[in-house]
C-alpha positions as CSV (number, residue, x, y, z in Angstrom):
1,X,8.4,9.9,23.2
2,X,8.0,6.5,22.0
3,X,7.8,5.8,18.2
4,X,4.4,5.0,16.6
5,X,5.4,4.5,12.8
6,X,8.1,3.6,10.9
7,X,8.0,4.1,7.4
8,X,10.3,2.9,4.9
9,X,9.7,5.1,1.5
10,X,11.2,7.2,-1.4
11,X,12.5,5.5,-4.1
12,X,12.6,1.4,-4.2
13,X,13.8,0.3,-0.7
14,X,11.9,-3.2,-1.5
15,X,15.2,-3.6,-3.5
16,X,17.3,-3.8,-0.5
17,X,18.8,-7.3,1.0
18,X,16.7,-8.6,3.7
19,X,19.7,-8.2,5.8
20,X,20.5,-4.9,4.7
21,X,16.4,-4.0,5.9
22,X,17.2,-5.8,9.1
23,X,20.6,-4.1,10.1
24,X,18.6,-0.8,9.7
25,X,15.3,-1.7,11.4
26,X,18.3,-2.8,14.4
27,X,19.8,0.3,14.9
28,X,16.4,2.3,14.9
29,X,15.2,-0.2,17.2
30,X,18.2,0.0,19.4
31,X,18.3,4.1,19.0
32,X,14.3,4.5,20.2
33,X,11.8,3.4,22.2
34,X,9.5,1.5,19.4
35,X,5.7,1.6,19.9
36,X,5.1,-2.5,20.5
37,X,2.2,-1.8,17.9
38,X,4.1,0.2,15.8
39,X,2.9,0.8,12.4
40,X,5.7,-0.4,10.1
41,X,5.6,0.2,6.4
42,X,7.4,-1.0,3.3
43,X,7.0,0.5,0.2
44,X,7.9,-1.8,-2.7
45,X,7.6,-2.2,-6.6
46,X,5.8,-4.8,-8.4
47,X,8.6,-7.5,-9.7
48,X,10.8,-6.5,-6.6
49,X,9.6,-8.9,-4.2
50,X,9.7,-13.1,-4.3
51,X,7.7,-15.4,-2.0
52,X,10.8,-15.7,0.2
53,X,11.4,-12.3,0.3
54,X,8.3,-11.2,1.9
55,X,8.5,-13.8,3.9
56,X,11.8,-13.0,5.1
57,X,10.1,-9.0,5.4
58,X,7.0,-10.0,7.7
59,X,9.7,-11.6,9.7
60,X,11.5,-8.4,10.1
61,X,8.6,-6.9,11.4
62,X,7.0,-5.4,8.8
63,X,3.0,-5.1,9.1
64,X,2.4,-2.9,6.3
65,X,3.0,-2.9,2.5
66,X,2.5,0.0,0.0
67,X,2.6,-1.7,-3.5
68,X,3.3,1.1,-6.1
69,X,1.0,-0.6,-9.1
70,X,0.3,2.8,-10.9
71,X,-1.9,1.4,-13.4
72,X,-3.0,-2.4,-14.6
73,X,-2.7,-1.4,-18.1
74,X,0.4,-2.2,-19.7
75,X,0.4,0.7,-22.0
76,X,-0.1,3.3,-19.5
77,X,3.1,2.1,-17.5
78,X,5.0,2.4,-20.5
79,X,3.9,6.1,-20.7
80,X,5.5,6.0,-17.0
81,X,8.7,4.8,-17.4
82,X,8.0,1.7,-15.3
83,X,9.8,-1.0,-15.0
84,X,7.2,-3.9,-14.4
85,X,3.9,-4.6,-15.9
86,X,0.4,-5.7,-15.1
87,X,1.0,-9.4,-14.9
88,X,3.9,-8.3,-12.4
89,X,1.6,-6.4,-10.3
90,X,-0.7,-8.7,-9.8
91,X,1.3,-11.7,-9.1
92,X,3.1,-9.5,-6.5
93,X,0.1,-8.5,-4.9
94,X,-0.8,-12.2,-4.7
95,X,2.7,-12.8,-3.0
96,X,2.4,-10.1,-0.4
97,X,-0.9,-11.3,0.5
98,X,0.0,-14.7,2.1
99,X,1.7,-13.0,4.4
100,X,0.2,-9.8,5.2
101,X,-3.4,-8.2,6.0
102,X,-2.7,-4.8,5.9
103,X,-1.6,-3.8,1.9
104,X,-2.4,-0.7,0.1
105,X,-1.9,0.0,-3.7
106,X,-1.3,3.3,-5.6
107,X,-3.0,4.2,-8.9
108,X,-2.9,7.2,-11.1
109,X,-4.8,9.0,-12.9
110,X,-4.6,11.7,-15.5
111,X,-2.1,9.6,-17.8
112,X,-1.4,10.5,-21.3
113,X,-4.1,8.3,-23.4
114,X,-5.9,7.7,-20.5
115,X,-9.7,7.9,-20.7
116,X,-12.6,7.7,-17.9
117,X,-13.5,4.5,-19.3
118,X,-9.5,3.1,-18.8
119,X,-9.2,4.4,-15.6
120,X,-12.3,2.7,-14.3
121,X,-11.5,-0.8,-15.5
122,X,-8.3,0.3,-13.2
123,X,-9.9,0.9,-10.4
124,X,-12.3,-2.2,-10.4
125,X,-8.9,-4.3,-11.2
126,X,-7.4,-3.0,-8.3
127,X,-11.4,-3.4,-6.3
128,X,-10.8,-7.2,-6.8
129,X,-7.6,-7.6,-5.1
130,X,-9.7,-6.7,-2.0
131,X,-7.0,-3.9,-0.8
132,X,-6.8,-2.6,2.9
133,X,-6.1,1.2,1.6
134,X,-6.0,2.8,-2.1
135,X,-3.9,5.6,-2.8
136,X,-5.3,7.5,-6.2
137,X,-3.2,10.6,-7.1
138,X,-3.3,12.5,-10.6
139,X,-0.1,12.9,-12.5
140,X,1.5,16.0,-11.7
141,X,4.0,17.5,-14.3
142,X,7.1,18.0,-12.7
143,X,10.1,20.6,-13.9
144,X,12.7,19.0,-15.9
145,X,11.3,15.1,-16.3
146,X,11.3,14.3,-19.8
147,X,7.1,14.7,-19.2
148,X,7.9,18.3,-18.4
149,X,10.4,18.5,-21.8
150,X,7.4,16.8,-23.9
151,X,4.9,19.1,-23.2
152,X,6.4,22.0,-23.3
153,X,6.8,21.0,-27.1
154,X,3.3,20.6,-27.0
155,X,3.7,16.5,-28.3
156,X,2.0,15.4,-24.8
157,X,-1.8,14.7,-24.9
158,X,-2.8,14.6,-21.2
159,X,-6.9,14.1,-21.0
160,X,-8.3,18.2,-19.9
161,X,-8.9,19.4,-16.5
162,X,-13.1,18.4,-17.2
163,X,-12.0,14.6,-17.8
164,X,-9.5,14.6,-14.9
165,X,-12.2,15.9,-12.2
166,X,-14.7,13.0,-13.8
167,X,-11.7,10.6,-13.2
168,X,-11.1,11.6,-9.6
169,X,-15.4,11.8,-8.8
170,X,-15.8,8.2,-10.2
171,X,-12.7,7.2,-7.6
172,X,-14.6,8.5,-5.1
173,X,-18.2,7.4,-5.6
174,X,-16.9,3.5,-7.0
175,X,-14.4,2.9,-4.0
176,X,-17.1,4.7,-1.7
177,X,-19.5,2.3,-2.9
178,X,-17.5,-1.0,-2.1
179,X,-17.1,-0.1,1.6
180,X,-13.8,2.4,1.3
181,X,-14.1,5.3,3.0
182,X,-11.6,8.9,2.1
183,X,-10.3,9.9,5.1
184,X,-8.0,12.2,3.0
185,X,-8.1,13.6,-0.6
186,X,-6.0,11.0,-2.0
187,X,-6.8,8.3,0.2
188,X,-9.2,5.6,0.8
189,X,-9.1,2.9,3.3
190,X,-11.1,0.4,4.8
191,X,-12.2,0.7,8.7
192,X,-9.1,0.5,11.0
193,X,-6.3,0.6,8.3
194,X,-5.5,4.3,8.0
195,X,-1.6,4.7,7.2
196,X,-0.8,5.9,10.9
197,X,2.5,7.0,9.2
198,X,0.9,9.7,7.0
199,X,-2.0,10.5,9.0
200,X,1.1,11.4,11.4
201,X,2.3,14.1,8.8
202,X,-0.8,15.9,8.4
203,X,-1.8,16.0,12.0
204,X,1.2,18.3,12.4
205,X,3.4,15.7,14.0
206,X,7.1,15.1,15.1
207,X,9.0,13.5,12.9
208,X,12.9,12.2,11.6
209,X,13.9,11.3,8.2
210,X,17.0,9.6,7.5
211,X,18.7,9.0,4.1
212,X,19.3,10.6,1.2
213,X,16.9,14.1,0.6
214,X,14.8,12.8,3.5
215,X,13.1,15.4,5.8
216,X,12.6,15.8,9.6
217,X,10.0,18.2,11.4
218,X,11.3,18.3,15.0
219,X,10.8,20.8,17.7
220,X,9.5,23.3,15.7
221,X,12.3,23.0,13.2
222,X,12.4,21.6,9.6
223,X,15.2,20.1,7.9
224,X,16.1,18.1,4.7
225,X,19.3,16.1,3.9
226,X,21.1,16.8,0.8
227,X,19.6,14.9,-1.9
228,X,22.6,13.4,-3.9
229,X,23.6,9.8,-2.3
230,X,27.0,10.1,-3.0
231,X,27.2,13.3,-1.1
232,X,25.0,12.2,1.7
233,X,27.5,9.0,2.5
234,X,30.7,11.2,2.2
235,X,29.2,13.4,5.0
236,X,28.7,10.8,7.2
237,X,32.1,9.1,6.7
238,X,33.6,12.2,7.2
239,X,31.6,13.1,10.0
240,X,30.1,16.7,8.1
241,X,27.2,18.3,7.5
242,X,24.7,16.2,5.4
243,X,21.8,19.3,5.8
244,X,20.5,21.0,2.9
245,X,18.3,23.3,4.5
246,X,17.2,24.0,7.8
247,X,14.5,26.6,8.7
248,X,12.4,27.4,12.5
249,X,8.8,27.4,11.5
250,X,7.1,30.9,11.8
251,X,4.0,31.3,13.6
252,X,2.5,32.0,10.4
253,X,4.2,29.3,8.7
254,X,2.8,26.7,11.6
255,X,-1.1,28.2,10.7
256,X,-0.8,28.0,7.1
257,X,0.0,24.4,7.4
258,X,-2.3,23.4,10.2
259,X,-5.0,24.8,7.7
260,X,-3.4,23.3,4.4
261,X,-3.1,20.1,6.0
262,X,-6.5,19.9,8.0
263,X,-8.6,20.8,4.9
264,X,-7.2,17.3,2.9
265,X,-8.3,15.6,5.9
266,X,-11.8,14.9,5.7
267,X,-12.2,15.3,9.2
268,X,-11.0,19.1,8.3
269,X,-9.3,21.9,10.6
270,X,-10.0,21.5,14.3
271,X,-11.0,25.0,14.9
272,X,-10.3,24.6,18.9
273,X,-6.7,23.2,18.8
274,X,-5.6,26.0,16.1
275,X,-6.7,28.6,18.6
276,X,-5.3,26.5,21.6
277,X,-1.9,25.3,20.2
278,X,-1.4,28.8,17.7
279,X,-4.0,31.3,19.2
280,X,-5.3,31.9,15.6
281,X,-9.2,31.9,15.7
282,X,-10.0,31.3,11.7
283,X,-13.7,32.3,12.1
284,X,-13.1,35.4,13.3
285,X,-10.0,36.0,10.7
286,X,-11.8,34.9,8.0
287,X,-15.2,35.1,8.5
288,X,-16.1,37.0,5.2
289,X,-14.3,34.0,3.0
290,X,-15.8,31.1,5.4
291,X,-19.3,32.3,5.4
292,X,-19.6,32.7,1.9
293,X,-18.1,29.1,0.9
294,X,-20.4,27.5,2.9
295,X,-23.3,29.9,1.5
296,X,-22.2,28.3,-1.4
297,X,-21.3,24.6,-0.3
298,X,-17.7,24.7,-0.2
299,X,-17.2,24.0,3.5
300,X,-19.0,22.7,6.1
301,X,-19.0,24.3,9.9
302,X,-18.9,21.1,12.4
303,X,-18.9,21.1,16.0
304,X,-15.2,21.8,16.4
305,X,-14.2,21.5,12.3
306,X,-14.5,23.3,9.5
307,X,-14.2,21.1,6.5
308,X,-14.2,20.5,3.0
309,X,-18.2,19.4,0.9
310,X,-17.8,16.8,-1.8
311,X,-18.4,20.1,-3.8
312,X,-15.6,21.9,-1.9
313,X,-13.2,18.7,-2.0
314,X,-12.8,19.3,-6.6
315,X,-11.4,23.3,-5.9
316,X,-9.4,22.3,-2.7
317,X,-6.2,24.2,-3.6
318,X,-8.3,27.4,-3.9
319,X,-10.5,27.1,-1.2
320,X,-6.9,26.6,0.7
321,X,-5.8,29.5,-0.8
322,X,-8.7,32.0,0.4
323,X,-7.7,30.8,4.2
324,X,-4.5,30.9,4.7
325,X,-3.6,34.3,6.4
């Protein structure tokens, strides 16, 4: 099977030598069959990239560029730990866009400080650099970041769960209302410029990772690498193992994720491929949950879907919840 996407991600990889981005677009190249329209995406920091640079990168050829921006407010990327600021991010946008059509930025929201008044003027900042795609996620806590160690001691002031949902409502009705449309809950895009890469992921798709505490779905098999770099390049100059984990999906595993992942599509579950590829019919399963969240305008029955209401899209996690087997 021919490659569609390539997607270089995690971390900074816009720090790496164009050569060092070449000799590895190469050998994947010269390891696969390569879509001749293949979706190729770079994900890069503001301050990382010069005009040359991204020259040198749409040479390679890249076609896509996901500019990690975060915020336009100076302040907030403080709070953030990042390393450039909004005059960086701007100017790097400018850069990319000489040579590129196809750029998407990523926002957050939910930021210590933050207000629904801030995160608006981000959003219509990022508006006028006319993006292809906009990524909007809200700042998750995670275990053992120095966010996680400041909260726990109660000296973090994150806005409340009420101000949050306000946040995520006015990203979709203001990016909505300049032509974007959400084709998945974090992610707007202007027609034809989904990212074929993630769109890949939650459609259940094959896929290989390679590096450093990357992940591969493959034949009904999941693996990740081990995440340390050292570790990973010993194992492959010694030729050992460089798998963490490796698991064979359950059939219940494969029909809790076709429904996780269908209901943050937009487009929602395709009711007639779960029972055709998994024999699970959800209706009939779950018909006492389904019918009464779209008595109440949770869900929405299709022709073929079942999928998330604008009401429905705020509680997603629950709703999930009440449908997985």
């Amino acid at each position: 099977m021919a490659v569609e996407t390539i997607y270089f991600g995690g971390g900074t990889p816009s720090i790496l030598k164009t050569s060092q981005l070449s000799e590895i677009l190469e050998t994947i190249f010269n390891s696969f069959e390569v879509k001749p329209d293949a979706e190729i995406s770079l994900e890069a920091n503001p301050g990382t990239l010069t005009k040359e640079k991204a020259r040198k990168i749409r040479d390679l050829g890249f076609n896509r560029v996901s500019l990690g921006v975060q915020s336009f407010r100076d302040e907030e990327l403080k709070i953030l730990g990042r390393a450039h600021n909004s005059e960086q991010a701007i100017k790097s946008n400018k850069i990319l866009r000489e040579y590129f059509n196809n750029l998407s930025l990523d926002l957050i929201f939910g930021i210590p400080g933050q207000s629904l008044k801030t995160w608006r003027e981000n959003l219509n900042r990022a508006l006028k650099l006319k993006p292809e795609h906009l990524s909007v996620y809200s700042l998750t806590i995670e275990e053992g970041t120095p966010f996680h160690y400041l909260w726990r001691q109660g000296k973090l002031s994150l806005p409340d769960e009420e101000e949050t949902r306000k946040m995520y409502l006015e990203s979709i009705n203001l990016l909505k209302a300049q032509g974007y449309r959400q084709y998945e809950l974090s992610n707007f895009t202007r027609k034809g410029f989904e990212c074929q890469h993630n769109l890949s992921y939650w459609q259940g798709k094959e896929y290989i990772g390679f590096g450093a505490g990357a992940h591969s779905y493959l034949q009904g098999a999941r693996w990740g690498n081990v995440k340390q770099i050292k570790k990973y390049v010993e194992g492959y100059k010694k030729e050992t193992s460089i798998i963490d984990f490796k698991e064979k999906l359950t059939l219940s595993q494969k029909i809790n994720e076709f429904i996780l992942l269908g209901l943050r599509m937009m487009e929602g579950i395709d009711l007639k491929k779960l029972k055709e590829d998994l024999n699970f019919d959800l209706e009939n399963e779950k018909k006492e949950e389904i019918t009464g969240l779209i008595k109440r305008r949770f869900l929405k029955r299709g022709k073929n879907n079942l999928r998330l209401t604008r009401k429905g899209i705020l509680v997603a996690d629950s709703i999930i919840q009440k449908l997985v087997p």
